[in-house]
N, C-alpha and C positions, 0 to 999 in steps of 0.2 A: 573452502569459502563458507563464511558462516552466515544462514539466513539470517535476516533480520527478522523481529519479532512481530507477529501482527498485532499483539495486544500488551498491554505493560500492567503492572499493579502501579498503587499509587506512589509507591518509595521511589519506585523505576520513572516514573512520570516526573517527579521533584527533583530527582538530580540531573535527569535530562536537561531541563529547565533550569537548572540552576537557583529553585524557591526550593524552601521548604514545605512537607508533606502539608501541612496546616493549610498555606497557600492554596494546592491544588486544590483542597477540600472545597474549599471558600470557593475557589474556580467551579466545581461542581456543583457545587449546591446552588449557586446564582444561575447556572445554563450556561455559562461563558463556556466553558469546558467538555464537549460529552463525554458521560460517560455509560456505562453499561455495568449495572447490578444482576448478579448472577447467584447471588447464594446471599443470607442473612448478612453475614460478615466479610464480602467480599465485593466490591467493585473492582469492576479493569477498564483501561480505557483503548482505545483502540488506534494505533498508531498514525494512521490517516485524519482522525479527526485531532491529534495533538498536532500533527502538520498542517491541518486548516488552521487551528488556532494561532501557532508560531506565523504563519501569512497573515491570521488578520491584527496585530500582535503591531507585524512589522507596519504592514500598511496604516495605523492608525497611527504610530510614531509618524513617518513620513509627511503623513495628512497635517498634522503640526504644528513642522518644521515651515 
């Protein structure tokens, strides 16, 4: 059984989602998104908070409707 990952890069985060890497940027850089900067060239984000996000995501569609 293969663990799941606790942290994803950004390519890993956009096909999750189904956007493109741009998208996610845009998600990050506003706060919508967190993420965690660890090196000059490198952000990760941390799988937990892409599943708050995808909740609050949903719930705001619902709220909407």
């Amino acid at each position: 059984m293969q663990k799941s990952k606790e942290y994803m890069r950004v390519g890993e985060v956009a096909e999750c989602l189904g956007v493109s890497v741009r998208t996610v940027w845009m998600w990050a850089k506003s706060g919508e998104l967190k993420s965690v900067k660890i090196a000059k060239k490198l952000t990760i984000f941390r799988k937990v908070d892409i599943d708050e996000f995808i909740v609050k995501k949903i719930n705001e569609t619902l709220v909407k409707e």
